[in-house]
Structures are given as C-alpha cells and as structure tokens.
C-alpha positions in Angstrom: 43.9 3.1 19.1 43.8 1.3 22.3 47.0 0.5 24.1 47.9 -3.2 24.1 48.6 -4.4 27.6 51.5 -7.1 27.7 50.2 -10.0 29.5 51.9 -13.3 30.7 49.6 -16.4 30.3 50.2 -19.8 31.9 48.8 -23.1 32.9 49.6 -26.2 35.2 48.6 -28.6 32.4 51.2 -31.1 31.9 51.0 -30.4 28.3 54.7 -30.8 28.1 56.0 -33.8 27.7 59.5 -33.8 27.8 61.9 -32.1 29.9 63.1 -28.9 31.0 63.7 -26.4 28.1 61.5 -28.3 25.6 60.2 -26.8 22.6 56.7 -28.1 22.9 54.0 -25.0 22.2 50.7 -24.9 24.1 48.0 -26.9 22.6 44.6 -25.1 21.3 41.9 -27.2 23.6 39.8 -26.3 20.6 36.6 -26.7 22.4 34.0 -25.5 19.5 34.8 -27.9 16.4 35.2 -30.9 19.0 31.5 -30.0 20.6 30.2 -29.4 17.4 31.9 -32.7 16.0 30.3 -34.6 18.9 27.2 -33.2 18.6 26.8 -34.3 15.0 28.1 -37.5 15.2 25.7 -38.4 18.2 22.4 -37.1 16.5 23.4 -38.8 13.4 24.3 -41.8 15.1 21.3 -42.1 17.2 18.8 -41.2 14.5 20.0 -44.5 12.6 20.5 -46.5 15.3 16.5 -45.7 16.0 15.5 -46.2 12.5 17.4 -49.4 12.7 15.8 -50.8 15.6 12.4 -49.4 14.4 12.7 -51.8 11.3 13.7 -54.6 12.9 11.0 -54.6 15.2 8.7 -54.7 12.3 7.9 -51.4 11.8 8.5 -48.7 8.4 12.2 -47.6 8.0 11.6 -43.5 8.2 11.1 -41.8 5.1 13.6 -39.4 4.5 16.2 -42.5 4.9 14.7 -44.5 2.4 14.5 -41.8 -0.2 18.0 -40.6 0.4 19.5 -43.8 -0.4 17.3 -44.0 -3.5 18.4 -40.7 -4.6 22.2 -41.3 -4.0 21.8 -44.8 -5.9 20.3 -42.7 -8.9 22.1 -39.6 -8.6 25.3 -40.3 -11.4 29.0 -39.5 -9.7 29.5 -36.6 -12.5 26.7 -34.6 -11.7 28.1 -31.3 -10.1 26.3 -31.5 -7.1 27.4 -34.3 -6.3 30.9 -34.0 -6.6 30.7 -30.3 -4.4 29.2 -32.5 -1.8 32.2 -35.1 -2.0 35.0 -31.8 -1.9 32.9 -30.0 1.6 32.7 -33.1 2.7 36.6 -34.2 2.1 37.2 -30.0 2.7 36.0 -30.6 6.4 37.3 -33.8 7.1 40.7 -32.2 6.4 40.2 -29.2 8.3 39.1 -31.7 11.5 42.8 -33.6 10.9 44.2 -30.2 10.9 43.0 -29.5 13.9 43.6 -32.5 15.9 47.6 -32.9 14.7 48.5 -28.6 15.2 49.1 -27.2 18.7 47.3 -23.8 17.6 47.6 -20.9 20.1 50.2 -19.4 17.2 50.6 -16.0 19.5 51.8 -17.4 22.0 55.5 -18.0 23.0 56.9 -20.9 25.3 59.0 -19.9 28.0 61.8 -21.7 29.5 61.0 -23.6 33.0 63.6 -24.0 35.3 62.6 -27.4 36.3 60.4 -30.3 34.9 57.1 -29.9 36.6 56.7 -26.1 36.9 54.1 -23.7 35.9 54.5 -23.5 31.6 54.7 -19.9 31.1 53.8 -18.0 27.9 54.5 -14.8 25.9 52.0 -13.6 23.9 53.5 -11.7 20.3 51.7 -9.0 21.0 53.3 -8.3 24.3 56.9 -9.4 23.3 56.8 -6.6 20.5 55.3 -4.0 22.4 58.8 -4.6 24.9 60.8 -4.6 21.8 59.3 -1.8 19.9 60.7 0.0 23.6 64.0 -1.4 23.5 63.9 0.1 20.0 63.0 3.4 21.2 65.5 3.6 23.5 68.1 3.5 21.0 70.0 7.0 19.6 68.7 8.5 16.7 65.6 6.2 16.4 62.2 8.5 15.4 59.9 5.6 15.1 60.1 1.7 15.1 57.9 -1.0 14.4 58.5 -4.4 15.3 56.2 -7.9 14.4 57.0 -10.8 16.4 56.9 -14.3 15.1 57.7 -17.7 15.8 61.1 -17.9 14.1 62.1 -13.9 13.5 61.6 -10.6 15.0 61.4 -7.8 11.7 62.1 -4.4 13.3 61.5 -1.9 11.2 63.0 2.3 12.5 63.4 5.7 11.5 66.1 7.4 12.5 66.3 11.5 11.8 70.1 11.8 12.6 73.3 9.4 12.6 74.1 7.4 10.1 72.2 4.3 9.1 74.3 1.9 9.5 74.9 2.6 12.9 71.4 3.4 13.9 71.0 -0.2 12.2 73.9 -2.0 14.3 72.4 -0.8 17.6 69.0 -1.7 17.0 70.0 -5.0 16.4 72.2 -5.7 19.0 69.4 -4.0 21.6 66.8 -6.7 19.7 69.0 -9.8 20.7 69.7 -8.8 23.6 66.0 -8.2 24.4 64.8 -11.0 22.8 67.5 -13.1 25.2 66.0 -10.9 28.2 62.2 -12.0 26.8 63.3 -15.8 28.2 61.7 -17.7 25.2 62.5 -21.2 24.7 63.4 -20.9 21.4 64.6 -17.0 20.5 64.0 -16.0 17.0 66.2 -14.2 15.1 66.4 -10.2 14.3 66.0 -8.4 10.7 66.3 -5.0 11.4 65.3 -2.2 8.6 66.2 1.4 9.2 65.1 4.2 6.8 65.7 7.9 7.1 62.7 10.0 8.2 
C-alpha cells in the first residue's frame, strides 16, 4: 500500500466571490464534458447549417436527413426505442445541468484567507486525515485509528488495548477538534469518535 503524501493545492483564480472567510468551494473547470459538449454541438450545427444552404441553393437536402425525419414522423411515441432514446437523451441533459450548477472538486477543503485577494488554499481529505489519523495516534492507549474526512464530519474510528474506553474516547475527541481547528478549514466539521477494545 503506497503511502499517501499530504499535499496543499491552490490557485490565484478569483473564484471567490465574496469576502474573507467565505465558504465558497473550488469550482471543477470540468474541461472534458464542456469540449465534448462543444464539439457536438458544432458538428451538428454545421452539418445542418450545410444541408440548409445546400437546399436552398437548389441542390438535394442529404439523405440521411431526409430519411431521419421520415422515420421519426412514422416511428409511434410508444414504441420502446423510442422512448429509451427520449430518457438518454433527458438522462444527459440532466447530468450536463448537474455539472454546470455543482462546484465539484468534493476532496478538497477551503481554507481560510487572511485577506480578500489572497492565494485560495485547499486541503485535500486525504491529507487532512492522514494528519488526524496522527493526532489519533498520539493519544494513550490508542492501538489503531482510522479516520474519513468529509465535508461536514470527521468519523474516527480507534482501538485502544488498555484504559478505559471512555476515556480513550474523550481524548480522541478532544485531540480531533483541536486538530481539525489546527487544519485551518473554513468551515470545520464536526468529530464522531468510535473506540473499540482490541
């Protein structure tokens, strides 16, 4: 298993757009579906737009046109093909609104900024509970800990092989706040801590 190197991203986008200490999350530039959107629409538009001024210059509309519009005119709306057609096509016009109203970029935490302006920085999860799982560690009694990171709570989950649980329990928590304070999020998620005897 490879060890997971905690990284600190950032960028000098002004993709905030309110003050100091806002909770705005990094936006996805989501590059692929936007190319491949835009590629589409352009072939598609320029194919008709040919076709269009082929015919009314005189000349045949193309084939394939002609006998598409034929078939959808005769094809009946109850037909299954037809209507698995309609749901991809309604299926992928959701997923594009999907991806054009969420920010994305899930694994990664906002920072706070000192000042409006400044470099954004970011956490990623990954990072935030390998420093954790440490802080964990560190406590007395603790064997082995496990801790997920996500946007609105931190589960830590230890075993301890001496002292009692609930005080194993206590200080794992109160080392998670105060490392999830010391992590400098914008918005600091809360702690469920689960300790089991091993």
């Amino acid at each position: 298993m490879s060890e997971y190197v905690p990284t600190l991203e950032a960028e000098r986008e002004p993709a905030v757009r309110d003050g100091p200490g806002t909770r705005a999350r990094f936006w996805s530039a989501r590059r692929v579906p936007a190319a491949l959107t835009a590629a589409v629409l352009l072939a598609g538009s320029g194919l008709l737009l040919y076709d269009v001024v082929a015919v009314r210059l005189g000349h045949p509309g193309m084939g394939w046109r002609r006998e598409l519009a034929q078939a959808l005119a005769q094809r009946p709306l109850e037909q299954v093909w037809t209507q698995v057609g309609a749901g991809l096509a309604v299926a992928l016009g959701l997923w594009l609104v999907v991806l054009a109203v969420t920010p994305g970029l899930r694994a990664l935490l906002p920072m706070r900024t000192g000042e409006a302006g400044a470099v954004r920085a970011g956490l990623h999860r990954g990072a935030a509970a390998l420093v954790l799982r440490e802080r964990a560690m560190a406590v007395p009694g603790v064997r082995a800990a496990r801790v997920r990171v996500r946007r609105a709570r931190v589960k830590v989950r230890v075993v301890s092989h001496f002292r009692e649980l609930d005080d194993v329990r206590a200080d794992v928590g109160e080392a998670m706040r105060t490392g999830v304070r010391d992590l400098g999020l914008v918005r600091e998620p809360s702690v469920a801590v689960r300790a089991e005897r091993g």
